[in-house]
N, C-alpha and C positions, 0 to 999 in steps of 0.2 A: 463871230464870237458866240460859242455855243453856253448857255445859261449850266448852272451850275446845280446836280440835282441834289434833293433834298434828303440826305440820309437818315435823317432821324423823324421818331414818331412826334408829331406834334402834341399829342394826349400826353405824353409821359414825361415828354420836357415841362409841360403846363403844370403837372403834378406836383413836378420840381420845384417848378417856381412858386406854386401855394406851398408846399413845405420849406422852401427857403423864409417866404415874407413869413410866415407863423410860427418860426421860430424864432423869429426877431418880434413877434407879436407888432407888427406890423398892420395897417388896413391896407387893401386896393390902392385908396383914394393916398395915403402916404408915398406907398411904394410907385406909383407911377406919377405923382410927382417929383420924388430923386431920379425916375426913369425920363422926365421932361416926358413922359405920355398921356391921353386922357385914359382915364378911367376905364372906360369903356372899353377902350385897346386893350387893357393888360386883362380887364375880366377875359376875351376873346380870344388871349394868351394864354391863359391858366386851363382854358373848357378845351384847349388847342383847334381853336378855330382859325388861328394865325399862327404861322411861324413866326418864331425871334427872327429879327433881323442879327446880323452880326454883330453892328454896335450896339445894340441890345445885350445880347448875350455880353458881351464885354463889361458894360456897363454894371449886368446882375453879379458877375464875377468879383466886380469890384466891390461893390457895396455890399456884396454878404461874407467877403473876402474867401473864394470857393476859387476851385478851378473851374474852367469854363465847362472841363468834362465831364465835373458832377452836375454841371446843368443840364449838359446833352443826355445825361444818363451814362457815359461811358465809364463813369467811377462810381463806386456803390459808397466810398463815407472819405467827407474830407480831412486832409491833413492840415489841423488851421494852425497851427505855428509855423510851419514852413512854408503853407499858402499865405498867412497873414505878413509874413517878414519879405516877402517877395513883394506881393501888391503894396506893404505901405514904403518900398525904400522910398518911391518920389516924395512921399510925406514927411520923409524923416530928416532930423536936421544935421545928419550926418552926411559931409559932402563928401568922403573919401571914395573915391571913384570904384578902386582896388578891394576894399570891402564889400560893397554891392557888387560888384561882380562875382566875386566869391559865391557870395549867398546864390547868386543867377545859377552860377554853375553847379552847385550844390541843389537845387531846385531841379537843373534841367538834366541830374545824373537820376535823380530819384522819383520825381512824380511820374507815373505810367499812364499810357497814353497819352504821350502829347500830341498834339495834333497841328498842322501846317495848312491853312488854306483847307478845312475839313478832310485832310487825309492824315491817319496816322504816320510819325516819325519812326523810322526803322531806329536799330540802334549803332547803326553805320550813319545814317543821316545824323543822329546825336552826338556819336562822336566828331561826328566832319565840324558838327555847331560850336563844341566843345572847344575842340582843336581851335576854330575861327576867335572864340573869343580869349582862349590863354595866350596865343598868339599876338592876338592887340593886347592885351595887356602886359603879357611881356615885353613889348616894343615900346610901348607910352613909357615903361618903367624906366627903360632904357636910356627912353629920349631925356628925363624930366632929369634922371642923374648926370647927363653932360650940361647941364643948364648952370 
């Protein structure tokens, strides 16, 4: 199993991540307590003396509600209503299955560069995604009407 290389500049994802926390007017010491980090890690992060781990990055995704690609740097300015309606469906007390998904697909026609396992999605790979989830949702809909 050959390791997985590192495409992005760790300096300029660090930059990111100080301009994320300081626009939240955020500390270190805050922000890498919602990260479950010390301190000390996320200083090392910011100077990019450390790569983000994945679930890192996921994690800064969430909590600044950004795509993961304005962290990597692959996006220059986020889209926060349609990034924020995406990251909070689990939060929201709306169970309608068929709605969130919508929004998904509405998310995953429009945000540029997505990326899979650090490789960008072609847009033959988005439509294949596409297709996979109208499909189950066509068929749940299906199932739930002969019920």
């Amino acid at each position: 199993m050959s390791q997985q290389e590192n495409l992005y500049e760790p300096s300029r994802i660090g930059e990111n991540v100080v301009n994320l926390r300081e626009s939240k007017n955020y500390s270190q010491a805050h922000l890498a307590k919602l990260m479950n980090l010390n301190k000390n890690v996320l200083g090392r992060i910011e100077r990019g003396e450390r790569p983000l781990r994945d679930t890192e990055i996921l994690k800064l995704a969430e909590i600044f509600h950004v795509s993961t690609d304005l962290i990597l740097d692959n996006q220059t300015e986020a889209i926060p209503d349609l990034q924020k309606n995406f990251l909070d469906y689990r939060n929201s007390s709306q169970k309608d299955i068929s709605k969130q998904m919508a929004k998904f697909l509405d998310f995953l026609k429009k945000e540029p560069n997505l990326t899979f396992s650090g490789k960008v999605l072609s847009s033959e790979e988005r439509k294949n995604i596409t297709t996979a989830f109208e499909v189950t949702s066509r068929l749940i809909s299906e199932q739930l009407s002969r019920k």
